[in-house]
C-alpha positions in Angstrom: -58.7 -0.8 56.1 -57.1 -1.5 52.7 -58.7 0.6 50.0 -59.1 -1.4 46.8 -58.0 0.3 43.5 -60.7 1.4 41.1 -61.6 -0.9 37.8 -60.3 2.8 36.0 -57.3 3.0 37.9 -53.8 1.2 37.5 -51.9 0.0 41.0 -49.7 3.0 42.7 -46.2 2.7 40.8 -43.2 2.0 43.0 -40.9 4.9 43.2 -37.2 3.0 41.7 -33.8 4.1 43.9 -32.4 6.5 42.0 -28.7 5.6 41.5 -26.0 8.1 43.3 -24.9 9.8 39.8 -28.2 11.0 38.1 -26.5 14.0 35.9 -24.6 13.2 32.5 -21.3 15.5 33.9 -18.8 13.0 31.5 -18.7 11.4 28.6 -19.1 8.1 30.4 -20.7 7.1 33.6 -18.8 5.7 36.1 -18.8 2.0 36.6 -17.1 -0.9 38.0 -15.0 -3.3 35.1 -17.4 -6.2 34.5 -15.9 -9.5 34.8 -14.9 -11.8 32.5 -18.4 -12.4 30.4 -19.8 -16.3 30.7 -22.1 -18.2 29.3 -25.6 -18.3 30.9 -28.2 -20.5 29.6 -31.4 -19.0 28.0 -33.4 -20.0 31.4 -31.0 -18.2 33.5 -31.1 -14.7 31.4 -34.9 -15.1 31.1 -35.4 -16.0 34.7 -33.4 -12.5 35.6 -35.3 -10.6 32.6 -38.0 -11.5 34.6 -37.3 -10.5 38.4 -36.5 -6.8 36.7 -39.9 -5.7 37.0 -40.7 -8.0 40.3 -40.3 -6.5 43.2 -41.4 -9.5 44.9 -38.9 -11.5 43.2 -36.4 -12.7 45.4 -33.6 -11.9 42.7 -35.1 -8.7 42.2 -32.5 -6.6 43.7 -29.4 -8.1 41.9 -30.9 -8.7 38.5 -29.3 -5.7 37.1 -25.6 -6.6 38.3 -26.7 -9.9 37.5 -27.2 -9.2 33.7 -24.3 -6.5 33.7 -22.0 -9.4 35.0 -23.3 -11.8 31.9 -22.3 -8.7 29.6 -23.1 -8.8 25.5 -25.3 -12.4 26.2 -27.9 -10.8 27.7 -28.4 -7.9 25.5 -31.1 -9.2 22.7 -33.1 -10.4 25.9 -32.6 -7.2 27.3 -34.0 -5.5 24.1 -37.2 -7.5 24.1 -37.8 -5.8 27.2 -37.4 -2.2 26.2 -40.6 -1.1 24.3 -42.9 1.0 24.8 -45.6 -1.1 25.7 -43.6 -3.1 28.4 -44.4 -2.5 32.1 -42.1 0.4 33.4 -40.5 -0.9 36.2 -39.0 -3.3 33.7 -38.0 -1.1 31.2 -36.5 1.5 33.6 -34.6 -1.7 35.2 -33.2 -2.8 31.3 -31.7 0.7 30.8 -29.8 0.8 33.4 -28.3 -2.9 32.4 -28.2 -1.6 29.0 -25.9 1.7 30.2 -23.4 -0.1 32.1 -22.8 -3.1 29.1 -22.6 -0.1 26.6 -23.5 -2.3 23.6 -24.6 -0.7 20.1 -27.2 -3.2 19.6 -29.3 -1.8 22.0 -29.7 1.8 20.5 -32.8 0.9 18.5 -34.8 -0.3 21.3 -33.6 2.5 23.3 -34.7 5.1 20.9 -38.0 3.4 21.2 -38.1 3.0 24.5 -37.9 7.5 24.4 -41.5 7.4 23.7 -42.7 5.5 26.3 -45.1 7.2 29.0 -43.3 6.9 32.0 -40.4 9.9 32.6 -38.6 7.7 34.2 -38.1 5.3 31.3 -37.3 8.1 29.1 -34.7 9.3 31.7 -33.3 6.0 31.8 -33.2 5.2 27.5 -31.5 9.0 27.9 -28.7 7.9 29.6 -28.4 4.7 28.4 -28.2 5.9 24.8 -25.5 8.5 26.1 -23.4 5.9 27.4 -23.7 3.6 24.3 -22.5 6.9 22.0 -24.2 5.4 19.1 -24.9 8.9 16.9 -28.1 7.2 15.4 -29.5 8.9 18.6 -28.6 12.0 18.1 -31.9 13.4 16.3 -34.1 11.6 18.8 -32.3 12.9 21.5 -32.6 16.7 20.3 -36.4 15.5 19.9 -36.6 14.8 23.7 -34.4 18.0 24.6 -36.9 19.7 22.5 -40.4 18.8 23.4 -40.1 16.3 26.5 -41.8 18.2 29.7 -41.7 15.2 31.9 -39.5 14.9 35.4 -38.4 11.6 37.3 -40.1 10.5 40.3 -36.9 12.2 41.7 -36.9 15.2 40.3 -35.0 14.9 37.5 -35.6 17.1 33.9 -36.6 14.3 30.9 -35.1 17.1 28.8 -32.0 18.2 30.5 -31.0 15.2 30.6 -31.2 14.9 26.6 -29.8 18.2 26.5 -26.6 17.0 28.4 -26.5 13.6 26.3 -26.5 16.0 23.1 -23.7 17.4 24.1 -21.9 15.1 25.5 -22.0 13.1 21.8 -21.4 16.3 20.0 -17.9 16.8 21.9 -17.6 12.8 20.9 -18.3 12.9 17.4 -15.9 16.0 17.1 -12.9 14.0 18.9 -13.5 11.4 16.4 -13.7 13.5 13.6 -10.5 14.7 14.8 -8.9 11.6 15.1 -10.2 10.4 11.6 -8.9 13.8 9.5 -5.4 13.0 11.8 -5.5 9.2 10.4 -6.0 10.5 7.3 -3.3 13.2 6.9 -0.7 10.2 8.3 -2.0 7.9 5.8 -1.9 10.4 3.0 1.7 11.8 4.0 2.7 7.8 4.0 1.3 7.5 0.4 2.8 10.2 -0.9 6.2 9.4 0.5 5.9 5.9 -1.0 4.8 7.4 -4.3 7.8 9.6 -4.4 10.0 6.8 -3.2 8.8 4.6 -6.2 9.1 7.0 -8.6 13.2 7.6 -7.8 13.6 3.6 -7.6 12.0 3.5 -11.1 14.3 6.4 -12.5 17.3 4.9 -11.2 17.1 1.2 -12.5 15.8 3.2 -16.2 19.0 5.0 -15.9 20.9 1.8 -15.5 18.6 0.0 -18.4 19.5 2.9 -20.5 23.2 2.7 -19.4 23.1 -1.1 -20.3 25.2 -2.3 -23.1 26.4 1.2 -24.3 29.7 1.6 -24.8 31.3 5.3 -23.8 34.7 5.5 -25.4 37.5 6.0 -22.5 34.5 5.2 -20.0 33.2 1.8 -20.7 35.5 -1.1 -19.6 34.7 -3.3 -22.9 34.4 -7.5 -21.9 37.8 -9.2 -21.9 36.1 -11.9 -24.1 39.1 -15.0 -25.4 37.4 -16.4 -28.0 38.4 -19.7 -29.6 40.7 -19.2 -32.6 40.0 -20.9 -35.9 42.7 -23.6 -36.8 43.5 -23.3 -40.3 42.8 -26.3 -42.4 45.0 -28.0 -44.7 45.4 -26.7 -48.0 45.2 -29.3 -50.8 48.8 -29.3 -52.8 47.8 -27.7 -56.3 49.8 -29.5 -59.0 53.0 -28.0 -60.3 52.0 -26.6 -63.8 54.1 -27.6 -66.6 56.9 -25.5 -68.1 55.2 -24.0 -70.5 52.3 -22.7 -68.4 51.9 -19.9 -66.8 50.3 -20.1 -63.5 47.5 -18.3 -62.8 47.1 -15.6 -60.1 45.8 -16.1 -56.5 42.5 -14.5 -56.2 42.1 -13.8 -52.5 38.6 -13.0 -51.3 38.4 -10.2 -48.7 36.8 -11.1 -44.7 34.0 -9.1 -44.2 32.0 -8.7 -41.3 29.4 -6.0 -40.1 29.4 -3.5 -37.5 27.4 -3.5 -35.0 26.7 -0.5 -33.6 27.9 3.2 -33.9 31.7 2.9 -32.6 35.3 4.9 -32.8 37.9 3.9 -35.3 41.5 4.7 -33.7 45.0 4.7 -35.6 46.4 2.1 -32.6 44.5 -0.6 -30.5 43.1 0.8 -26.9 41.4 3.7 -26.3 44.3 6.0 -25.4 44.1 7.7 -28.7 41.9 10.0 -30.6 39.4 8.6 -33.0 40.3 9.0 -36.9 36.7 7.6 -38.3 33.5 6.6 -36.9 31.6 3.2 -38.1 27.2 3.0 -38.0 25.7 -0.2 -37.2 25.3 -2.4 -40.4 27.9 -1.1 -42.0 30.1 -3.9 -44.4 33.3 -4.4 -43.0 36.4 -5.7 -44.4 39.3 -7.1 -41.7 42.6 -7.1 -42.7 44.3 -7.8 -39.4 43.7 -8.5 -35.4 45.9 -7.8 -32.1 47.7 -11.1 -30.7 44.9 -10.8 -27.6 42.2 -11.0 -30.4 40.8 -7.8 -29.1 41.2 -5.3 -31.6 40.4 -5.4 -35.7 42.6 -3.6 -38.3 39.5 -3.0 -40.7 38.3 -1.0 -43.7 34.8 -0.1 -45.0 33.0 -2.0 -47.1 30.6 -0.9 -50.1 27.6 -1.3 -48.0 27.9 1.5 -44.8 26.5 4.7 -43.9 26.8 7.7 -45.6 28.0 9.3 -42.2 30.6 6.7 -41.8 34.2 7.4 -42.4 37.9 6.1 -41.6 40.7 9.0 -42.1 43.8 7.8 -41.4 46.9 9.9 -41.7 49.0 7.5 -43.6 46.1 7.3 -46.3 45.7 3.7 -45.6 42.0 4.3 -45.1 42.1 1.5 -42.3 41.8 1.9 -38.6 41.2 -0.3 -35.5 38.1 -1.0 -33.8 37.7 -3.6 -30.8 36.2 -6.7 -31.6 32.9 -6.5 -29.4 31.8 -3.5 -31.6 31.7 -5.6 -35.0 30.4 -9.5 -35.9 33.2 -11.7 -36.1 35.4 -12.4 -39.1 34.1 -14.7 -41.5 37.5 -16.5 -41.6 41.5 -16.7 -39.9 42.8 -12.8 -39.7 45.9 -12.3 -40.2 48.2 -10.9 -36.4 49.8 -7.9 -36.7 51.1 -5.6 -34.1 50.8 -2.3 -35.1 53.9 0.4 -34.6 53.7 3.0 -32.2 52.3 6.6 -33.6 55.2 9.0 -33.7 55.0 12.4 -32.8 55.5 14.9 -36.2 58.8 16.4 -36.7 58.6 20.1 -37.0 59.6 21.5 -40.2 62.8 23.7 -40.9 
């Protein structure tokens, strides 16, 4: 004879087959790869969601590995399914499809689903939680691992099994941890490498600004620069004064030019010889002669210079050469003259 259940009493609850690993030993469960995830329709997920809890169901037994085989598709329907007030064949059943899909959406309703009455549930939101590694769980967990006195219909400790999960996500979060400081020593070794590197590019091209256009005397290779040569223009014949004139003198008005910048002035043209004056930029400068090459100016100094600025020349002359990219050019035709060699001082008797 079939006894009837009470009004006050709920059916006998169907003891679940405990799957063969039951103790968190590793940081992840073993499992089989999922396939390649598809597309379900919304009838096909629901129509699994509900043969979970269905024992009756004739797609009861393979709903799990069915849902595990759709993958990250079936998770939100999966976490309808995972309260507390849910029926706990159900819930037990979503956990383990939650642990084996491992996705991070799930770790709210799990964390819910640790306050649910049934030990196995809680056993079941334990693991899946551990395998999902989500460290949101960690103070819920060390609730459970705390406080939860309940036991699996096969034995199992509600609380060990947080205990273990605790642990297991502690030696996690410290791998991680790890690997993040190590990311960011490389990075920061990288940076400074390509701080230091910038810095010595920059140094070198300001040395070679600051080297630009300077002229070193007996260093500097000066521009070989042939610049076009005034043609003289025809003189107008001047009238033959009478006999009883005299004719007046030529005034002839200096060339005059101006330096520009601080440069040697030698006795010959070249550099092969020591300096006999100096010249400041701005300084008034009178030519008197040039080199057949046009490279070099037989000058004097103007009124206008530098009180610094000098020409000593031996012979008194008070002229020396300088080479013409170190002045402005002459304001008219100056004169060629090829200076005589320096001779070397006889010595005296």
């Amino acid at each position: 004879m079939t006894t009837e259940p009470q009004p006050n009493q709920s059916p006998p609850e169907p003891t679940p087959t405990p799957r063969p690993t039951q103790r968190l030993t590793s940081p992840r469960l073993p499992r089989s790869a999922p396939p390649a995830e598809r597309h379900p329709s919304r009838a096909e997920i629901n129509a699994l969601i509900g043969a979970l809890g269905d024992p009756n169901h004739p797609r009861h037994a393979e709903a799990v590995d069915a849902l595990v085989n759709i993958g990250s598709a079936a998770v939100p329907a999966l976490c309808t399914i995972v309260n507390p007030d849910q029926p706990w064949l159900a819930v037990y059943r979503a956990t383990e499809a939650l642990a084996q899909i491992g996705d991070g959406r799930a770790t709210g309703p799990l964390i819910a689903a640790l306050k649910h009455q049934n030990a196995n549930v809680r056993w079941g939101a334990v693991r899946a939680l551990t395998q999902v590694g989500d460290v949101r769980a960690l103070l819920a967990l060390r609730e459970v691992a705390r406080s939860d006195q309940g036991r699996t219909s096969w034995g199992e400790s509600v609380a060990s099994a947080a205990q273990s999960a605790l642990d297991l996500l502690s030696r996690r979060s410290i791998w991680a941890q790890s690997l993040e400081l190590i990311k960011l020593a490389v990075v920061s070794v990288i940076f400074l490498l390509s701080v230091a590197l910038a810095f010595e590019v920059i140094g070198a091209l300001r040395n070679e600004l600051d080297q630009f256009g300077r002229y070193v005397p007996g260093q500097t290779e000066l521009p070989m620069l042939a610049l076009p040569t005034p043609r003289p223009t025809a003189t107008p014949r001047r009238p033959t004064p009478a006999a009883n004139q005299t004719p007046a003198p030529a005034v002839t008005q200096p060339i005059t030019g101006t330096a520009l910048q601080v440069a040697n002035v030698r006795p010959l043209p070249g550099t092969n010889n020591q300096p006999i004056g100096r010249i400041n930029a701005g300084d008034e400068i009178i030519f008197l002669a040039r080199t057949a090459n046009d490279q070099w100016y037989l000058i004097r100094l103007g009124e206008r210079r530098s009180p610094d600025s000098f020409i000593a020349n031996p012979d008194g002359s008070g002229a020396g050469w300088v080479n013409r990219a170190l002045v402005s050019p002459p304001s008219a035709d100056v004169p060629v003259q090829e200076p005589l060699p320096l001779t070397a001082p006889t010595a005296t008797p």
